[in-house]
OpenMM code with the backbone's topology and positions (N, CA, C; nanometers):
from openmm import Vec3, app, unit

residues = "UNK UNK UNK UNK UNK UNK UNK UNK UNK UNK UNK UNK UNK UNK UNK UNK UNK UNK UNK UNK UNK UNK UNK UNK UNK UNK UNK UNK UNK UNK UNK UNK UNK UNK UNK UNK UNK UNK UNK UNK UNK UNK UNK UNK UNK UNK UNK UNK UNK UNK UNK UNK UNK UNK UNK UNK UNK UNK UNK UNK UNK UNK UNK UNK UNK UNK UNK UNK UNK UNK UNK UNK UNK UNK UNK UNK UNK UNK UNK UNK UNK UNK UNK UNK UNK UNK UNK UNK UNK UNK UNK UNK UNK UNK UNK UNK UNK UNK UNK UNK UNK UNK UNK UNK UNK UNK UNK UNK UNK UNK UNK UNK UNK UNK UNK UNK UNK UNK UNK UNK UNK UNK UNK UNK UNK UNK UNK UNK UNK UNK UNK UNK UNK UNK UNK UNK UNK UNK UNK UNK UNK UNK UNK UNK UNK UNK UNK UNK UNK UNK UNK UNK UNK UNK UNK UNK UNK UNK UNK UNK UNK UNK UNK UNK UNK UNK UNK UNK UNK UNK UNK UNK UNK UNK UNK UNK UNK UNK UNK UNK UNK UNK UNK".split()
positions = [
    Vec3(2.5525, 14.8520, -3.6878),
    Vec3(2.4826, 14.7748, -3.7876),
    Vec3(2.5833, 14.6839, -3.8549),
    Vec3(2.5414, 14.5329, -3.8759),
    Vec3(2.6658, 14.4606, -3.9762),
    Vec3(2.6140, 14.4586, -4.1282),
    Vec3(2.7081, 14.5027, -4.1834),
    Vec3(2.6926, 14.5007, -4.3388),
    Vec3(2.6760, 14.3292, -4.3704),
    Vec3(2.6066, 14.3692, -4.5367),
    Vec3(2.6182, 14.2587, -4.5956),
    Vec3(2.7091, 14.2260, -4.7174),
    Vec3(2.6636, 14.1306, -4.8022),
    Vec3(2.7003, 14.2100, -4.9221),
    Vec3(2.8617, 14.1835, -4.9601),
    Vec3(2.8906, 14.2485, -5.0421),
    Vec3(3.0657, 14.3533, -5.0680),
    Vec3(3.1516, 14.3835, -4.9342),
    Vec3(3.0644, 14.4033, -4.8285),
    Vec3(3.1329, 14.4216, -4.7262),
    Vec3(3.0576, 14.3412, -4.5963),
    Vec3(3.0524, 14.2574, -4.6197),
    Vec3(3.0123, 14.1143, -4.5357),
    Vec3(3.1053, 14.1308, -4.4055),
    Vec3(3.0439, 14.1051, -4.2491),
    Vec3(3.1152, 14.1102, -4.1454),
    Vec3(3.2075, 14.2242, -4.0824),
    Vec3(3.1407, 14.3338, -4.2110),
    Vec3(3.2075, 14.5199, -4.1229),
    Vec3(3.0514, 14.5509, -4.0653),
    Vec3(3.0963, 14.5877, -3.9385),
    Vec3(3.0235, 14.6627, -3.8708),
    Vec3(3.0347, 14.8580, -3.8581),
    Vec3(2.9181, 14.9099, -3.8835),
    Vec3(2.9138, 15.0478, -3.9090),
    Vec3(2.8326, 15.0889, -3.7825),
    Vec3(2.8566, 15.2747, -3.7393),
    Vec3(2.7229, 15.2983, -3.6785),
    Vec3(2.6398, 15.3246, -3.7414),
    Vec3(2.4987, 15.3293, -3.6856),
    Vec3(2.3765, 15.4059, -3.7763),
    Vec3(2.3181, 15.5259, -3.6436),
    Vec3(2.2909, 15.6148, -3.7539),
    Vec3(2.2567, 15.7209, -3.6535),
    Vec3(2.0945, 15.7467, -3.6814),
    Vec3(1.9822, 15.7149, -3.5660),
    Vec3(1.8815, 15.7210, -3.5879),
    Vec3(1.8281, 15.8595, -3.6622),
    Vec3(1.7668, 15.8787, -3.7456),
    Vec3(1.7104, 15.9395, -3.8153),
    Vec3(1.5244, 16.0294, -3.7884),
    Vec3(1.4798, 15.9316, -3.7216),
    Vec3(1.3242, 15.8786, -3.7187),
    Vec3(1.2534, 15.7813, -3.6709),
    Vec3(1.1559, 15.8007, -3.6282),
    Vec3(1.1131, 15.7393, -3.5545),
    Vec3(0.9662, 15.6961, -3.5525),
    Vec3(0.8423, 15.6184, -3.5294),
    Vec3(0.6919, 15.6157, -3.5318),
    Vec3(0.6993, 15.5087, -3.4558),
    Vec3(0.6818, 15.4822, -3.3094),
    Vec3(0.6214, 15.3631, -3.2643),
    Vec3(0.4845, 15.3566, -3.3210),
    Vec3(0.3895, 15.4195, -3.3241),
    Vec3(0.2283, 15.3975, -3.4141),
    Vec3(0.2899, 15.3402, -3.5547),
    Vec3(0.3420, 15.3789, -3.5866),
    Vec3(0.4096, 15.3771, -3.7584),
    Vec3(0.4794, 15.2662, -3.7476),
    Vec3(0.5470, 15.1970, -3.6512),
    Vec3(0.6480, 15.1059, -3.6432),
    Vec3(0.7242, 15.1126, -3.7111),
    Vec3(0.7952, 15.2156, -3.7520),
    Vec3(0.9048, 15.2364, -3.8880),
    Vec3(1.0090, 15.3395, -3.8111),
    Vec3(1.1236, 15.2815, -3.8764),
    Vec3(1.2024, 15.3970, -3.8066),
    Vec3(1.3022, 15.4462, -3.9588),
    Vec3(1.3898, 15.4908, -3.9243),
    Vec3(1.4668, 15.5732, -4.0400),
    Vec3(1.5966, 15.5812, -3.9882),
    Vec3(1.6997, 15.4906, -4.0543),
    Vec3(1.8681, 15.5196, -4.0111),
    Vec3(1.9474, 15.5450, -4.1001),
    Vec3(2.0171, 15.6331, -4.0815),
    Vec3(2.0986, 15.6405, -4.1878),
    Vec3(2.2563, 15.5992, -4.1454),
    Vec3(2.3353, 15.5536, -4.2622),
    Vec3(2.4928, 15.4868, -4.2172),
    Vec3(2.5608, 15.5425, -4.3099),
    Vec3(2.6982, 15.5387, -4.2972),
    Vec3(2.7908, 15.5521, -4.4156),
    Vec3(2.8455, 15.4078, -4.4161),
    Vec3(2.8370, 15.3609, -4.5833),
    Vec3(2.9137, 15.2812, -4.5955),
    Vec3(3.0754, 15.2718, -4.5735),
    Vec3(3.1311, 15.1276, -4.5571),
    Vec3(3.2653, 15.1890, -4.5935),
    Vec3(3.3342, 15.2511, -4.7294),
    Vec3(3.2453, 15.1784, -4.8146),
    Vec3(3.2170, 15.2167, -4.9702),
    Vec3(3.1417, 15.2109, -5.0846),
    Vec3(3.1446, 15.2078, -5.2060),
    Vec3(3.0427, 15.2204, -5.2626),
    Vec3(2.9020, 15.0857, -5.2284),
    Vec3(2.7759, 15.1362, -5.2729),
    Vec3(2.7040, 15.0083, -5.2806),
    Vec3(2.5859, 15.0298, -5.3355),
    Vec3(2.4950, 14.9652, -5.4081),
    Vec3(2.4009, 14.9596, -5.5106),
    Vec3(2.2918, 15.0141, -5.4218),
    Vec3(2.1899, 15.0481, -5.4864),
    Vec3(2.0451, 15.1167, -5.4379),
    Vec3(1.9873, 14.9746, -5.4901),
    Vec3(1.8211, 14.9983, -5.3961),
    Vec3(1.7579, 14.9600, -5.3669),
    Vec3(1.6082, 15.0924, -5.3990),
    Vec3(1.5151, 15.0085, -5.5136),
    Vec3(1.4063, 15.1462, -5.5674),
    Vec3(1.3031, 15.1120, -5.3912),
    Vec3(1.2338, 15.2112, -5.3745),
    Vec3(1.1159, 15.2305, -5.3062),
    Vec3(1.0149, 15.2495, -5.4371),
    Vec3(0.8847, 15.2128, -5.3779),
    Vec3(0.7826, 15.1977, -5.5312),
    Vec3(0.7510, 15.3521, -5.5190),
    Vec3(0.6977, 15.4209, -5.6256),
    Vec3(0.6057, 15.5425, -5.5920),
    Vec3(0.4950, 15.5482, -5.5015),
    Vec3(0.4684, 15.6837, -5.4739),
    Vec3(0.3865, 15.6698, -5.3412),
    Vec3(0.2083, 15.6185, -5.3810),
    Vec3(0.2255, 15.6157, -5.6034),
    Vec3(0.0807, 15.5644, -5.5960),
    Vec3(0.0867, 15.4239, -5.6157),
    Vec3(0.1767, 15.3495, -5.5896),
    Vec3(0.1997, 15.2310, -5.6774),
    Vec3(0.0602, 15.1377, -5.5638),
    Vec3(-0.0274, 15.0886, -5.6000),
    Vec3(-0.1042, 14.9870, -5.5482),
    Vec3(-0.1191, 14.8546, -5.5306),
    Vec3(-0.0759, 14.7934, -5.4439),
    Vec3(-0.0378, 14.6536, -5.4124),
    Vec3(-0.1361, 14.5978, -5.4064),
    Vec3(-0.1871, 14.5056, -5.4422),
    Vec3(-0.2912, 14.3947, -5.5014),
    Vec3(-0.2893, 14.2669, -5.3564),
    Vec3(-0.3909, 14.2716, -5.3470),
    Vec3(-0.4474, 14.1060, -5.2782),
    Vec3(-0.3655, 14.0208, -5.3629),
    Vec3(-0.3110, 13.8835, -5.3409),
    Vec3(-0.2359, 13.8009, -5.4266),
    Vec3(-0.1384, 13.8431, -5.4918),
    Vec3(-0.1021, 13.9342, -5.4998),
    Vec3(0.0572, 14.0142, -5.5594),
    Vec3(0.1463, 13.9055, -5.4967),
    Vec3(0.2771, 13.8377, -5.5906),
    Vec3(0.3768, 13.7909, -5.5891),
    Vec3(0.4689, 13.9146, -5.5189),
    Vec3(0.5618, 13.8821, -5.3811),
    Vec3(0.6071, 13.9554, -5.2893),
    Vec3(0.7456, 13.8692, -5.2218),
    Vec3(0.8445, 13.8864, -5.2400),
    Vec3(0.9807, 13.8479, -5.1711),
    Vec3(0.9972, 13.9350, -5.0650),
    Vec3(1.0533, 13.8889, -4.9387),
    Vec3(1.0474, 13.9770, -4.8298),
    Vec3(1.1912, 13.9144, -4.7850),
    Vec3(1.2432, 13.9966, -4.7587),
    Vec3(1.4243, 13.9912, -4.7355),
    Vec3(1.4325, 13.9505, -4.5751),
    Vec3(1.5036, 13.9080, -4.5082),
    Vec3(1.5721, 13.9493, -4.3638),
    Vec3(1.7003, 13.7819, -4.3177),
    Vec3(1.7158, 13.8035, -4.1807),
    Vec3(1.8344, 13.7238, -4.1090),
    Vec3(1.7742, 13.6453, -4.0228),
    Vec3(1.6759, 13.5320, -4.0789),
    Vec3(1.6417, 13.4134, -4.0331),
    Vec3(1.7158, 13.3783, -3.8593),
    Vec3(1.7068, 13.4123, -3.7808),
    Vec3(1.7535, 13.4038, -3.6278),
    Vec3(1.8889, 13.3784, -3.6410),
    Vec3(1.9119, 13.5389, -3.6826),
    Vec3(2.0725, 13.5658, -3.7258),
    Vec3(2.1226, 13.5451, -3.8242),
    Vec3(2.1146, 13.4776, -3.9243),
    Vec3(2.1802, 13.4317, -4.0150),
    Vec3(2.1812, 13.5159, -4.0957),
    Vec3(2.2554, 13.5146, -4.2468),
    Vec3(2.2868, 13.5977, -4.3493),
    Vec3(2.1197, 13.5949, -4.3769),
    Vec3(2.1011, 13.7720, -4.4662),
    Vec3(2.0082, 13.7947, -4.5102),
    Vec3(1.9658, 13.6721, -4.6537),
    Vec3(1.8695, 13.6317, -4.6122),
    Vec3(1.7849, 13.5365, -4.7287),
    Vec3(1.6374, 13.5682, -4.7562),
    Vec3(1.5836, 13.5346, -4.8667),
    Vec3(1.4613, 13.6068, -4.9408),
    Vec3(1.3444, 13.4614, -4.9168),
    Vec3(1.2414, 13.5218, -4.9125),
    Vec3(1.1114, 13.4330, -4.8640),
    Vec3(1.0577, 13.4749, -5.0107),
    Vec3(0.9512, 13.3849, -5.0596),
    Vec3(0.8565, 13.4281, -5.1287),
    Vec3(0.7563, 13.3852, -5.1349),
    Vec3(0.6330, 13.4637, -5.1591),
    Vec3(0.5177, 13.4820, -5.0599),
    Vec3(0.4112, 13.5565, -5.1931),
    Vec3(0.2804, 13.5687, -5.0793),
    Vec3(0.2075, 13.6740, -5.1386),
    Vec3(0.1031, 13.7366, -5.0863),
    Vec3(0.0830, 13.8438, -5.1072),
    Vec3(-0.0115, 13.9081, -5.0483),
    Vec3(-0.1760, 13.8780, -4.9669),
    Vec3(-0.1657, 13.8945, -4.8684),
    Vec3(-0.3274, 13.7855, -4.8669),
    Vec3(-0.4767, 13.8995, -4.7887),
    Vec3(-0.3840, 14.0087, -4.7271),
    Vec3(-0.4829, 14.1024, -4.6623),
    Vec3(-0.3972, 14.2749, -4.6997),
    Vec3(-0.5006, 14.3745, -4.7380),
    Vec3(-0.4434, 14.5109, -4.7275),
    Vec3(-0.5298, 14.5746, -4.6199),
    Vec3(-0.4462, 14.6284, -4.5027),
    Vec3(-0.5153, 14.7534, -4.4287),
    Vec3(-0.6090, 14.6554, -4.3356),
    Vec3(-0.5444, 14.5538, -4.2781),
    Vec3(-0.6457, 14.4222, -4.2396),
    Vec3(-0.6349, 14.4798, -4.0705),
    Vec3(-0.5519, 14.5162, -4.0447),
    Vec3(-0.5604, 14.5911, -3.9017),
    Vec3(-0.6065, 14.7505, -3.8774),
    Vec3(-0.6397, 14.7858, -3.7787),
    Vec3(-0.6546, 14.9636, -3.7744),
    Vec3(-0.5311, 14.9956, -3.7636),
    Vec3(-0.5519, 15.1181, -3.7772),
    Vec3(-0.3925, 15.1912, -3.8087),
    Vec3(-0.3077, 15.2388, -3.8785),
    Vec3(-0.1947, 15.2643, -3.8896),
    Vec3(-0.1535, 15.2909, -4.0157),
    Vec3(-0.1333, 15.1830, -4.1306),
    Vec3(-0.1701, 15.1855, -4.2362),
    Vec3(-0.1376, 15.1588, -4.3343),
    Vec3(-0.0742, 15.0070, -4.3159),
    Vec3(-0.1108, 14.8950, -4.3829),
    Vec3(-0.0494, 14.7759, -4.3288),
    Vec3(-0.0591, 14.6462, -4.4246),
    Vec3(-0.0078, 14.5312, -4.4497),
    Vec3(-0.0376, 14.4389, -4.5596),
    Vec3(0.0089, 14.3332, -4.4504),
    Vec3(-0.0625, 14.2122, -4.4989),
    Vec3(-0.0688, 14.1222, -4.4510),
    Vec3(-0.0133, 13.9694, -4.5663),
    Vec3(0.1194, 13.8744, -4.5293),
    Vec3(0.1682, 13.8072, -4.6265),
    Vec3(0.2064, 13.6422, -4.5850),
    Vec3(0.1225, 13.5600, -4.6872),
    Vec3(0.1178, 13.4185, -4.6236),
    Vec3(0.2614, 13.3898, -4.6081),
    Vec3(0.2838, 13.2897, -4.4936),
    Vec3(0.3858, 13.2292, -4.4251),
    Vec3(0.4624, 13.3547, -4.3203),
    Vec3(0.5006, 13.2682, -4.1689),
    Vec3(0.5219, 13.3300, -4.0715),
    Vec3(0.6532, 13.3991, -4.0742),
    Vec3(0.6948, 13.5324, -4.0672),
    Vec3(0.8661, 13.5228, -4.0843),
    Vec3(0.9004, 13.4818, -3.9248),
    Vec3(1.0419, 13.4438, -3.9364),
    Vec3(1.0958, 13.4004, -3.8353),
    Vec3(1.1636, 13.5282, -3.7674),
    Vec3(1.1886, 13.4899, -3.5962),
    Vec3(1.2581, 13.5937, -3.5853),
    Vec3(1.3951, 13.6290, -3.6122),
    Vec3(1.4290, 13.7556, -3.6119),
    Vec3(1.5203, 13.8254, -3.6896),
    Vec3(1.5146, 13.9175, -3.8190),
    Vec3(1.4133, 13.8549, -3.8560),
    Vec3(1.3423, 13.8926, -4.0098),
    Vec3(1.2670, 14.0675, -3.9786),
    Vec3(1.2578, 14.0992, -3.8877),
    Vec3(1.2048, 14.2309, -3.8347),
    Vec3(1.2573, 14.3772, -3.9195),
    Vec3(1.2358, 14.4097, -3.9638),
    Vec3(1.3085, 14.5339, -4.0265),
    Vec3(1.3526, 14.5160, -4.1964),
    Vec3(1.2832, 14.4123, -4.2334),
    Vec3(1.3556, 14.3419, -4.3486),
    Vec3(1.2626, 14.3762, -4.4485),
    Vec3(1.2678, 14.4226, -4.5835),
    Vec3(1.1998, 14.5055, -4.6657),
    Vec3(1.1102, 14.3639, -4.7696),
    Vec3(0.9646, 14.4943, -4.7466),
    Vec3(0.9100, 14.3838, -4.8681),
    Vec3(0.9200, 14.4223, -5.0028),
    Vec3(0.9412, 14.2812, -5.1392),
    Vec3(0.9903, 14.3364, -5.2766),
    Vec3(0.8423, 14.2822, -5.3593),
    Vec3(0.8229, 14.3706, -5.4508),
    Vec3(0.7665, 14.3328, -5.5584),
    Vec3(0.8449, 14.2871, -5.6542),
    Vec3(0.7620, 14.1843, -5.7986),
    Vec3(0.8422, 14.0934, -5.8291),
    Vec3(0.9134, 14.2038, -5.9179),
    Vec3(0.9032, 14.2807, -5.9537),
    Vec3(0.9680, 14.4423, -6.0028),
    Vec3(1.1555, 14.4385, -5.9278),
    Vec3(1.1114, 14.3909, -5.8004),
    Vec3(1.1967, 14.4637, -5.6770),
    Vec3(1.2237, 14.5931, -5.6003),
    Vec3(1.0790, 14.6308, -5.6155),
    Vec3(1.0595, 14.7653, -5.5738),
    Vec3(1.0290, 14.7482, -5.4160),
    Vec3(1.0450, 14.8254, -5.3083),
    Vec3(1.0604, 14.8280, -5.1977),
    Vec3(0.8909, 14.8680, -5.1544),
    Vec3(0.7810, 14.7950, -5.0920),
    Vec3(0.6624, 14.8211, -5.0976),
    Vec3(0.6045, 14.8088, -4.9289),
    Vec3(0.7294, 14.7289, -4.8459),
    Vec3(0.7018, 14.7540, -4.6885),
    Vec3(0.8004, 14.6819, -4.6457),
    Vec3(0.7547, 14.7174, -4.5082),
    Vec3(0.8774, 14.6620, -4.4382),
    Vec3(0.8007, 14.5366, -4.3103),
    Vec3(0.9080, 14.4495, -4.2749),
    Vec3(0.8539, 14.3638, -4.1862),
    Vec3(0.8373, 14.4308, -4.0461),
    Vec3(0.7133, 14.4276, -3.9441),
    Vec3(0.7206, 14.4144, -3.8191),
    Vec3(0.6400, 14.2982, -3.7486),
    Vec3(0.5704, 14.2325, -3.7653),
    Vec3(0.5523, 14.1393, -3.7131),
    Vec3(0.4910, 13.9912, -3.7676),
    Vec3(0.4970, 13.8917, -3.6932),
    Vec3(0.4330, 13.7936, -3.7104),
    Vec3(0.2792, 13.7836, -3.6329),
    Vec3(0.1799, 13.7030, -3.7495),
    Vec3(0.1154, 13.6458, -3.6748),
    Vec3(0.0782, 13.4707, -3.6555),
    Vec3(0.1060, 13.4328, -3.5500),
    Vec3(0.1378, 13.3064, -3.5386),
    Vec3(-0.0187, 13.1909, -3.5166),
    Vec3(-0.1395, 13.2891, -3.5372),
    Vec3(-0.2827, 13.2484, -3.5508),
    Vec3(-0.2784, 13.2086, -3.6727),
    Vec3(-0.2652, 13.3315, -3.7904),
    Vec3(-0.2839, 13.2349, -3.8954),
    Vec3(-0.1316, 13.2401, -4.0356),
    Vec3(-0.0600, 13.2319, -3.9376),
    Vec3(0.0648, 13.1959, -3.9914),
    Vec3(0.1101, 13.2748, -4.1185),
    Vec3(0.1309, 13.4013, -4.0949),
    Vec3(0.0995, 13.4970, -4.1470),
    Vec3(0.2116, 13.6395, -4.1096),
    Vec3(0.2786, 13.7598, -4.1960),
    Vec3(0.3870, 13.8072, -4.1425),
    Vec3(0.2972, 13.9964, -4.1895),
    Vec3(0.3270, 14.0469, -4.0571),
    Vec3(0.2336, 14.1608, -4.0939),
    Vec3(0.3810, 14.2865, -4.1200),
    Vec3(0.3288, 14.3375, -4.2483),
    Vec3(0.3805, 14.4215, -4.2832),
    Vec3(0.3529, 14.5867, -4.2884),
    Vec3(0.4452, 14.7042, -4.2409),
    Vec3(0.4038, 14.8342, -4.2365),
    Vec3(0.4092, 14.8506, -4.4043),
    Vec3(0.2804, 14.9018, -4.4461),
    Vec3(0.2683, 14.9379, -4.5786),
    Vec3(0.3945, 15.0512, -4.6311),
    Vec3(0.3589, 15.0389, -4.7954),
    Vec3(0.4474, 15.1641, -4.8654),
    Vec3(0.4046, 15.3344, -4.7851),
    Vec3(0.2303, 15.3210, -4.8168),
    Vec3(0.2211, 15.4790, -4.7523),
    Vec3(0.2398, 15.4761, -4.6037),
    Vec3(0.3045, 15.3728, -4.5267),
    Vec3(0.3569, 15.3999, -4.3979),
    Vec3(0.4690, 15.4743, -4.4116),
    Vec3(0.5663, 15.3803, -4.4715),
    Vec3(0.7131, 15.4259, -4.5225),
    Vec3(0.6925, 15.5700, -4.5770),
    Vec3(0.6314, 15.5760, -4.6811),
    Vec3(0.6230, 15.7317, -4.7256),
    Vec3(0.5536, 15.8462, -4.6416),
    Vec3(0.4751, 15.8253, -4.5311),
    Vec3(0.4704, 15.9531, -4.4410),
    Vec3(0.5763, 15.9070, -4.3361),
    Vec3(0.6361, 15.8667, -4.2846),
    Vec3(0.7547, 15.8413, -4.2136),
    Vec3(0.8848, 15.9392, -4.2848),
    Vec3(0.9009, 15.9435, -4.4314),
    Vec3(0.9761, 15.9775, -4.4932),
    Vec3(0.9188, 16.1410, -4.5090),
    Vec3(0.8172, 16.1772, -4.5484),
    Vec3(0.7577, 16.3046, -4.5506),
    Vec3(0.8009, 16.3572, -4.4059),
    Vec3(0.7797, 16.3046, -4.2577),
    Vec3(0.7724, 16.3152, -4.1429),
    Vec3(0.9015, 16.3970, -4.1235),
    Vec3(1.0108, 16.2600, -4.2229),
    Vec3(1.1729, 16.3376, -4.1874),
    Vec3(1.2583, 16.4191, -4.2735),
    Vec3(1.1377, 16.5060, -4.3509),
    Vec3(1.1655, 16.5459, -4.4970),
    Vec3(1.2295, 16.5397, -4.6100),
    Vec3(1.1983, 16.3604, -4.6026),
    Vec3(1.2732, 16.3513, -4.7030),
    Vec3(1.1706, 16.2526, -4.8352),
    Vec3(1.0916, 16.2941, -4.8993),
    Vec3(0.9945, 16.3003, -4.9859),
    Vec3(1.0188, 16.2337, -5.1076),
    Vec3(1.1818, 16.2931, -5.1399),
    Vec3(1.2418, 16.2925, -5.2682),
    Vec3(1.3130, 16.1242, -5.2489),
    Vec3(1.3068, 16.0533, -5.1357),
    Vec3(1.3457, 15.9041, -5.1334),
    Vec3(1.1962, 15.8501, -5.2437),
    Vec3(1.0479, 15.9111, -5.2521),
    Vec3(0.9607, 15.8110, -5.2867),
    Vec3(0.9236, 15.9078, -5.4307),
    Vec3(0.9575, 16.0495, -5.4685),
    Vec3(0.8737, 16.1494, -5.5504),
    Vec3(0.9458, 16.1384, -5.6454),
    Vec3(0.9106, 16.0838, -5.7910),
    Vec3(0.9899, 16.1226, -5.8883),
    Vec3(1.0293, 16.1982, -5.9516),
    Vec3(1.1915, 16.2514, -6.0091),
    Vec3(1.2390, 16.3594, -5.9972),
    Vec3(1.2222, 16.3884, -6.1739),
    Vec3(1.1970, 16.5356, -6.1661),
    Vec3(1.1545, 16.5591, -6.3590),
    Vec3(1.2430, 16.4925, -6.4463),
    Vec3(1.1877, 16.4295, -6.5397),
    Vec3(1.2632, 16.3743, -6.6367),
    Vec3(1.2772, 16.2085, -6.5884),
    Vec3(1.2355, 16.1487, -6.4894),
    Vec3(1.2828, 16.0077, -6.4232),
    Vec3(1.0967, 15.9490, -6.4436),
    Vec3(0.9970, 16.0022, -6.5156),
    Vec3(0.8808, 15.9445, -6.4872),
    Vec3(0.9004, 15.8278, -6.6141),
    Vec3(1.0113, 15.8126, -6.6864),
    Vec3(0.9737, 15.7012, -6.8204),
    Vec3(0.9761, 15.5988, -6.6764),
    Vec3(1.0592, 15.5432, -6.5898),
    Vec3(1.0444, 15.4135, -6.5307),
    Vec3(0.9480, 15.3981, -6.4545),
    Vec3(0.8116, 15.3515, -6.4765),
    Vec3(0.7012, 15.3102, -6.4386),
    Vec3(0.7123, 15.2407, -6.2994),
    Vec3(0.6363, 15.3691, -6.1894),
    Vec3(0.6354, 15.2527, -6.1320),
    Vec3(0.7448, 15.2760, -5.9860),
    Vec3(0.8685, 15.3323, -6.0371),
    Vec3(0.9865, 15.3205, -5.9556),
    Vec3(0.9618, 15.4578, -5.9152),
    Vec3(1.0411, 15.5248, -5.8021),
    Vec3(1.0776, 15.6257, -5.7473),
    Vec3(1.2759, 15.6091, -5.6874),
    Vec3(1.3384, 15.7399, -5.6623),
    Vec3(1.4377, 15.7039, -5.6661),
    Vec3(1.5039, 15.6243, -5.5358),
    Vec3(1.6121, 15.6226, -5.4978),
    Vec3(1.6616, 15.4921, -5.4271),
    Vec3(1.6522, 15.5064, -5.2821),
    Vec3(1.6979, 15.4309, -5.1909),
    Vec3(1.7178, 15.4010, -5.0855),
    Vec3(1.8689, 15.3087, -5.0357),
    Vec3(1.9221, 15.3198, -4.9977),
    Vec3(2.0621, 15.2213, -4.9414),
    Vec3(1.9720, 15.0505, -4.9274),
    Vec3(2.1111, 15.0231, -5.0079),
    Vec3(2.1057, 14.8754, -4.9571),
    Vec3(2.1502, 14.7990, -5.1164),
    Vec3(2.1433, 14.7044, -5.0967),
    Vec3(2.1907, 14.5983, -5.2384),
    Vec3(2.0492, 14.5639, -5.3754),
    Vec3(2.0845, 14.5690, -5.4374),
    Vec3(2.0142, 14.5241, -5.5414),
    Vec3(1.8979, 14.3938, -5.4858),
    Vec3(1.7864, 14.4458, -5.5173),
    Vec3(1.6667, 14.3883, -5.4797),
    Vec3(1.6276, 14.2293, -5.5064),
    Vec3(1.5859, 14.1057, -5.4425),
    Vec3(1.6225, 13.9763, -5.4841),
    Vec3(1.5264, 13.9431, -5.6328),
    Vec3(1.5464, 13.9173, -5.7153),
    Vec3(1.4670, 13.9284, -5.8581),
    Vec3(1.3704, 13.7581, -5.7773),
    Vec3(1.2555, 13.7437, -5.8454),
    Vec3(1.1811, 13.6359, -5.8096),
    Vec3(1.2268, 13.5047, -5.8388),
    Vec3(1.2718, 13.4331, -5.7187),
    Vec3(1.3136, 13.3006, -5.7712),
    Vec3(1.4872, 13.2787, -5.7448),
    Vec3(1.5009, 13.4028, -5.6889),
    Vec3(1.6597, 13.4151, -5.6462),
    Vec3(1.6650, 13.3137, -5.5422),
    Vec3(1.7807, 13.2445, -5.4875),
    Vec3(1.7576, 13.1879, -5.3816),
    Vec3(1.7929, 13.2716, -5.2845),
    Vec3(1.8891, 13.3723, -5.2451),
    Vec3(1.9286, 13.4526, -5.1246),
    Vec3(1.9476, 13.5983, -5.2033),
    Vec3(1.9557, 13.6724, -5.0728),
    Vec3(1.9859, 13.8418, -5.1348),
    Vec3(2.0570, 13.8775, -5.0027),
    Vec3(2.1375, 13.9944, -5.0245),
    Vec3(2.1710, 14.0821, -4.9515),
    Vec3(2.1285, 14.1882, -4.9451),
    Vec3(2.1177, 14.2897, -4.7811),
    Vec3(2.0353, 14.3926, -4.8220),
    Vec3(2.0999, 14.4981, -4.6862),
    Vec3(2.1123, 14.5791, -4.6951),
    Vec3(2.1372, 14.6644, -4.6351),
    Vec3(2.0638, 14.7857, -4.6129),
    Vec3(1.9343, 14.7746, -4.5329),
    Vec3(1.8387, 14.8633, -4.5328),
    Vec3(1.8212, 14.9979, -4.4657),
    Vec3(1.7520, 15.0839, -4.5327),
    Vec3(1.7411, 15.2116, -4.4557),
    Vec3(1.6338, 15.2162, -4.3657),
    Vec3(1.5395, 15.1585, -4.3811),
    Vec3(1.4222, 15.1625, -4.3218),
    Vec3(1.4394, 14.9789, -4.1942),
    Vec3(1.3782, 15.0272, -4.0769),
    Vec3(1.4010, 14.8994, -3.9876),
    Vec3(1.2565, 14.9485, -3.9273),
    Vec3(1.2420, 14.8326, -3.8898),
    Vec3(1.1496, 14.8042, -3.7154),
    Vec3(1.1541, 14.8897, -3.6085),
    Vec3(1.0655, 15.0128, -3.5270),
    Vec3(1.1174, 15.0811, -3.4832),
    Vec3(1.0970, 15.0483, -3.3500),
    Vec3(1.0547, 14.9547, -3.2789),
    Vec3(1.0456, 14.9144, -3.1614),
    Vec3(1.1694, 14.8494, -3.1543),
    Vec3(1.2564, 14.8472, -3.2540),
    Vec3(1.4329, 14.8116, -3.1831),
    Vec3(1.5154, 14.9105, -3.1052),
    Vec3(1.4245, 15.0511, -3.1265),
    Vec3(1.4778, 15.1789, -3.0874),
    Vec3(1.3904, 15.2292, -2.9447),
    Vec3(1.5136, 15.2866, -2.8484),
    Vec3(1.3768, 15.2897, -2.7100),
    Vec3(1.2938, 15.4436, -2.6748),
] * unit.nanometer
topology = app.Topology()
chain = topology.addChain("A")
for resn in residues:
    res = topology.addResidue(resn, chain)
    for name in ("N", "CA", "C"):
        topology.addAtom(name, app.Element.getBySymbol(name[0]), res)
């Protein structure tokens, strides 16, 4: 995996974790070379809205991670698991690249485009969170006693501080990817 960030141009391994081709989500975990900021996942009730303001992170056909912003236009618009649908197409590379509320809470992840109506389909939060239940790890989305004053949030996930709305670029170093990158 190449870092971003603080440590821009180190390459790490990641050791697969998890897996859902149905789910399209996979789960990796890395060691940094050193420290690096979290990234919230929303709680598992947080409810994403039709028209919700939404930044969606990734590496534009390779390039450094940069932030889109967008908004919500379909929930659960396909069969299957759990899924959101967000105007403008991501490009490729953008695959695995987390979606933010204007919060910067982590609410899905990218797997595909659709190039009909120009449009980037996303695996929902309760994808991510039975993926995470799947690999028992619960306590990435369940808030821990005493942590319910922050509305809203659940505790962290790897990667850089979330792009606030209106940022022009972010870095991100994600735990959660695209799992059809995995065979």
């Amino acid at each position: 995996m190449d870092l971003f960030g603080p440590y821009a141009g180190q390459r790490v391994v990641g050791q697969l974790i998890s897996y859902d081709l149905k789910r399209d989500v996979a789960l990796v975990y890395f060691r940094a070379p050193g420290p690096i900021a979290a990234i919230r996942l929303a709680s598992s009730g947080y409810q994403v809205r039709k028209g919700e303001r939404v930044a969606s992170v990734g590496c534009d056909n390779g390039k450094d991670p940069a932030a889109h912003y967008s908004y919500v236009t379909s929930l659960n618009r396909y069969a299957g698991p759990p899924n959101l649908q967000v105007a403008g197409q991501p490009t490729e590379g953008r695959s695995g690249g987390g979606l933010f509320t204007a919060d910067g809470l982590v609410i899905g992840v990218c797997n595909a485009r659709d190039p009909q109506d120009q449009e980037g389909f996303y695996a929902a939060l309760e994808t991510i969170c039975a993926q995470l239940d799947d690999a028992h790890m619960a306590f990435a989305y369940q808030s821990p006693k005493g942590y319910e004053g922050l509305s809203g949030t659940a505790p962290l996930m790897a990667g850089t501080n979330a792009p606030p709305m209106g940022a022009a670029d972010a870095s991100s170093g994600f735990a959660f990817f695209h799992a059809q990158r995995f065979p």
